[in-house]
N, C-alpha and C positions, 0 to 999 in steps of 0.2 A: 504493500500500500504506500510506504514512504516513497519508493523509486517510486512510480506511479506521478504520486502528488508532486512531486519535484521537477519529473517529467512536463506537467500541468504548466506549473508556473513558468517554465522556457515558452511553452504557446501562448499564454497569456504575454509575456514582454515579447513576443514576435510579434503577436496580434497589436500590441500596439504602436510595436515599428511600422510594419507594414502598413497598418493601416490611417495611420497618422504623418507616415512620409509625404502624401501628395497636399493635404492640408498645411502641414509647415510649410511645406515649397510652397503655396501659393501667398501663404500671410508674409514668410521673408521677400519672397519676390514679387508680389502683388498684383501676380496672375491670377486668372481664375484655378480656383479649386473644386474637387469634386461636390455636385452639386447633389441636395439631400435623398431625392427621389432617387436618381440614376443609381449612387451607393449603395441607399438602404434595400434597393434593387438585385443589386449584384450580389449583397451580401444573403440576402435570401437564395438566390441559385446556388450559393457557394454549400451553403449548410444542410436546407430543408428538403432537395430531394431526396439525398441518400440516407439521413437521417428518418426521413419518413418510411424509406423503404425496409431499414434497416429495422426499425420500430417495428415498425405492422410482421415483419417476418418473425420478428423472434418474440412476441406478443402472444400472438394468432397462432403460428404455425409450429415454431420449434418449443413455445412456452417455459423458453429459458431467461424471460425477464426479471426485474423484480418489480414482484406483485404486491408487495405492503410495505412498510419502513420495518425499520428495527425500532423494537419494542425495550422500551428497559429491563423488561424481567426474564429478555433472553440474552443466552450464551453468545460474548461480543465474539466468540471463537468458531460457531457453528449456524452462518446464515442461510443454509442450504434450504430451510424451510422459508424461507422468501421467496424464493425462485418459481417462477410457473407461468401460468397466461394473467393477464393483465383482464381485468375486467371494464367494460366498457366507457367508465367514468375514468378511473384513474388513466386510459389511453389517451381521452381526450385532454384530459392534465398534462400528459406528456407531447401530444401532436402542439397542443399552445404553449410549450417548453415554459408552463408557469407551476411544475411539479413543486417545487425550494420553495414557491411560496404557501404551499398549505401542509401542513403539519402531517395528517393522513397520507399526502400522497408523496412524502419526503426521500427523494432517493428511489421511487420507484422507478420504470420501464428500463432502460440502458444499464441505468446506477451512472457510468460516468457523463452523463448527459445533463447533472445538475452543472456541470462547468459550461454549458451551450447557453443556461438561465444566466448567466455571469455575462457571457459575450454578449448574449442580445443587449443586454442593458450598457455596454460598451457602444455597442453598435447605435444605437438611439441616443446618447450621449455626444458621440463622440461629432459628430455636424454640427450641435446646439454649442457643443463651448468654443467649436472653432471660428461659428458666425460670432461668438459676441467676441471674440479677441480679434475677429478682423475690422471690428468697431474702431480698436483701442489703435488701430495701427496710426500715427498722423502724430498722437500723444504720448505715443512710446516708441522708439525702437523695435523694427520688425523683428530681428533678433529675440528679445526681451520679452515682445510681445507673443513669440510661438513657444517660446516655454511656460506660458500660464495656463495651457492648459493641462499639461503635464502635471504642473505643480498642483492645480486643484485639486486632480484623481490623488496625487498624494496624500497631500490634507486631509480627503475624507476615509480613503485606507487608513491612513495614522489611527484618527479618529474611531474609525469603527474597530480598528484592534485594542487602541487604548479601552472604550469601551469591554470589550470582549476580555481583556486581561484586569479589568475593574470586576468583573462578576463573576467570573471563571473561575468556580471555585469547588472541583468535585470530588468526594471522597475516595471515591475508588478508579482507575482506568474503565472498567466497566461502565461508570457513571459518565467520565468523560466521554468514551466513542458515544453514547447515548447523547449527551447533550450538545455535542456536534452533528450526529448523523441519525438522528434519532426524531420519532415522533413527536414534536414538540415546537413549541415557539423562540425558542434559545438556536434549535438547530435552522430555523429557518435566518432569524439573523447570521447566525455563522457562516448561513452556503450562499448570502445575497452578495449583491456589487459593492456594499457599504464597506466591506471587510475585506474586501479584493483587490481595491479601484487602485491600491497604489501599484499592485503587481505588472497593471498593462503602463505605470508611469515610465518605466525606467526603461521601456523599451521605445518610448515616445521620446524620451529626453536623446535614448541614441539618433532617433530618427530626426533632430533639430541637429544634431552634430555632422550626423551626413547629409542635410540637405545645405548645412555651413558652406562643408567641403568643396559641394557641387555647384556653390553659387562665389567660389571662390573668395567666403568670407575667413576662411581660418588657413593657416599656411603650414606647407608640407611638415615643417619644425612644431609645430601647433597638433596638427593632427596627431604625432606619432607622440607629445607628451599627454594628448587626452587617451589616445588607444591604452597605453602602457598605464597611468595613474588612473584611470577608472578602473579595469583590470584588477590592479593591486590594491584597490582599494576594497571591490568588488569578493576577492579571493579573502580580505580580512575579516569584512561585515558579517559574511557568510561563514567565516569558519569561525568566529564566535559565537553567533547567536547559535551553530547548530553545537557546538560542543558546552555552550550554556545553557541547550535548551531552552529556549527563551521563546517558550512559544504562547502565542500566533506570532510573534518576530519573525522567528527564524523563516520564515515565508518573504519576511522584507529583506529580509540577507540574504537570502536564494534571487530570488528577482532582482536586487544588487547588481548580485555575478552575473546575472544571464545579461540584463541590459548591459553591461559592461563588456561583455562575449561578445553579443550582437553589434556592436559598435565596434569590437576588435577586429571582426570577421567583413564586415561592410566595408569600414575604411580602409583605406589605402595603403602599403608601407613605407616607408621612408623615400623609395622611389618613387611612388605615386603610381605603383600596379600594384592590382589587386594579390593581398598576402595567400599561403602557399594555405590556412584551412578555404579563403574562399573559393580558391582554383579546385579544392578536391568535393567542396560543396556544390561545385557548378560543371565537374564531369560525370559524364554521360554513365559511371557506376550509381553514385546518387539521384539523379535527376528522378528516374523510377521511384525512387523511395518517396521522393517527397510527394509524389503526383498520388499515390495512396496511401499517403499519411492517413489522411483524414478517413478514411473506411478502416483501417488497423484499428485505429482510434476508438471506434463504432464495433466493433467486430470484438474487438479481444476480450473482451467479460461473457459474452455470450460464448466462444470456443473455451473460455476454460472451464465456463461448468458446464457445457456437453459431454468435455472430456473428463471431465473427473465426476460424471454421475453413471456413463458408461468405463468406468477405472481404469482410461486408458491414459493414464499416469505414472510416471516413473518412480523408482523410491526415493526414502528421504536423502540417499547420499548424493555425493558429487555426479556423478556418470547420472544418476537420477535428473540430477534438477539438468543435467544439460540436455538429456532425453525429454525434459516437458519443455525447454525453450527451444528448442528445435520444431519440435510436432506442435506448438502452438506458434510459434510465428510462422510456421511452412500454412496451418489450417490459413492461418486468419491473414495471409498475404495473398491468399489465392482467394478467398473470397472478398478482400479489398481492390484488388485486381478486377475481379469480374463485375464490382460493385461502381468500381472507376469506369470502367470500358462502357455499364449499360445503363448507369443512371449520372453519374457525376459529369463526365465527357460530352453528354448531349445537356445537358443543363447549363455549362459553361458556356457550350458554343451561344448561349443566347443573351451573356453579360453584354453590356453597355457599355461603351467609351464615354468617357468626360463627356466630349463633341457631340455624344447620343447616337452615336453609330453601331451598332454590334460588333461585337472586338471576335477573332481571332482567338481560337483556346491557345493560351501561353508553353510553351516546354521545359519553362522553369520549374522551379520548386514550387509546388501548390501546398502553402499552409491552411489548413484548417480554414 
């Protein structure tokens, strides 16, 4: 679960690189930026076909969802009695990805698809703070002015984990996974935007650094002190909070690093070409992976309780566990494949250019 969630928060600071890059570039440079409809457009093709596809099959058909939350008076060790078909209330909870906000339906259909209830609220956000900072631009410095939005989603992740470390007070581990993941009103604060928003900051902050770069406001000698001391700054936040434990923190120190990666891997190096991970991020071994990230993503909770309720699981040793990461990433790359090729890929071809033209499905890396 920790790799998992850690995993999590690298897509959360992508997502708000990526998707915060075209909006900086346009408040630094004072072009137009993505306009609300065309975005929040595309950003539905990107998510909701395969997500829906992927829902209704393993719902309906294979009944390897999860069908209820977790209850406090059950074993945080043995959730196997969750898992089955979804009934037709709590699907439609999950098809309007508003499951994190009702207590009853907490964590049911996917399970990792309460992080999709995180994104939309990014996604509806993230146009509204960029129109009002491109208000402020004439009063502040464009510069200045593309990190306030950043800075907000900070402020309210600060906030809502200070809050969460004000009340977070459970007796037992038991009690804890309960009151984060659990049927309740604690756990729906825990899995909202409120407690998240600074996760996608740091990846927006790298995204203000590389459109710097691009707009040739910060210099070769500039860039390679911001790569190198966010990095290491990055490498320190996170290796405190996680060997102090310091949690909900240690989530703001993980997201640290990764903005700090993300900004190491985009920018440039001292020459001004792209450094040796973005060259092996951008050949044609990678390029596959990223293009069904987002179905692995979708897919992998549902193949490992297929396989571990038919015991076709390896034992607890070593040669075990590399026998279940094999046969589950071989299951759940072929059906991310096949999920890419016949619902993702035709849904793409129909995204929108700024211009309002239909784009071109991309051969880059498709995040999430």
């Amino acid at each position: 679960m920790g790799l998992f969630l850690e995993g999590l928060l690298l897509f959360f600071a992508l997502s708000g690189f990526l998707l915060y890059r075209p909006f900086a570039s346009g408040i630094i440079s004072g072009q137009r930026y993505p306009t609300t409809g065309r975005f929040l457009f595309n950003r539905v093709l990107r998510i909701y076909p395969a997500y829906l596809f992927v829902l209704t099959l393993v719902s309906f058909v294979f009944g390897l969802a999860y069908s209820r939350p977790f209850e406090s008076s059950m074993d945080m060790t043995d959730t196997s009695t969750l898992v089955g078909y979804l009934d037709p209330l709590t699907y439609i909870a999950n098809v309007a990805l508003v499951q994190t906000y009702l207590p009853w339906t907490m964590k049911t259909g996917l399970g990792v698809a309460w992080s999709l209830t995180v994104e939309v609220v990014f996604y509806l956000l993230l146009p509204v703070v960029a129109f009002v900072a491109c208000k402020l631009v004439g009063r502040l410095r464009p510069f200045i002015v593309a990190l306030l939005p950043p800075m907000l989603l900070l402020i309210i992740g600060i906030a809502g984990k200070a809050t969460m470390s004000a009340t977070f007070h459970p007796a037992t581990s038991a009690a804890a996974f309960s009151l984060q993941w659990g049927d309740n009103w604690y756990a729906v604060f825990a899995r909202s935007f409120v407690t998240h928003a600074d996760l996608f900051a740091f990846g927006m902050f790298a995204a203000v650094l590389m459109v710097a770069f691009e707009q040739a406001r910060l210099t070769t000698t500039a860039v390679t002190a911001w790569r190198w001391g966010s990095l290491s700054i990055g490498v320190v936040l996170a290796g405190a909070t996680a060997v102090l434990n310091l949690e909900p923190w240690d989530d703001t120190g993980y997201a640290v690093l990764f903005g700090a990666v993300i900004a190491f891997v985009a920018l440039p190096g001292p020459d001004g070409m792209p450094g040796m991970l973005a060259r092996i991020l951008e050949s044609p071994a990678f390029r596959p992976l990223g293009l069904i990230s987002y179905g692995m993503y979708l897919w992998h909770l549902p193949v490992l309780w297929f396989l571990h309720e038919r015991g076709v699981v390896g034992s607890s040793s070593v040669a075990g566990f590399v026998l279940n990461c094999v046969l589950v990433l071989s299951v759940t790359s072929a059906l991310a494949t096949a999920t890419y090729l016949l619902i993702e890929k035709p849904a793409l071809r129909l995204k929108l250019r700024t211009d309002g033209r239909r784009s071109r499905i991309s051969t880059q890396i498709a995040i999430r």
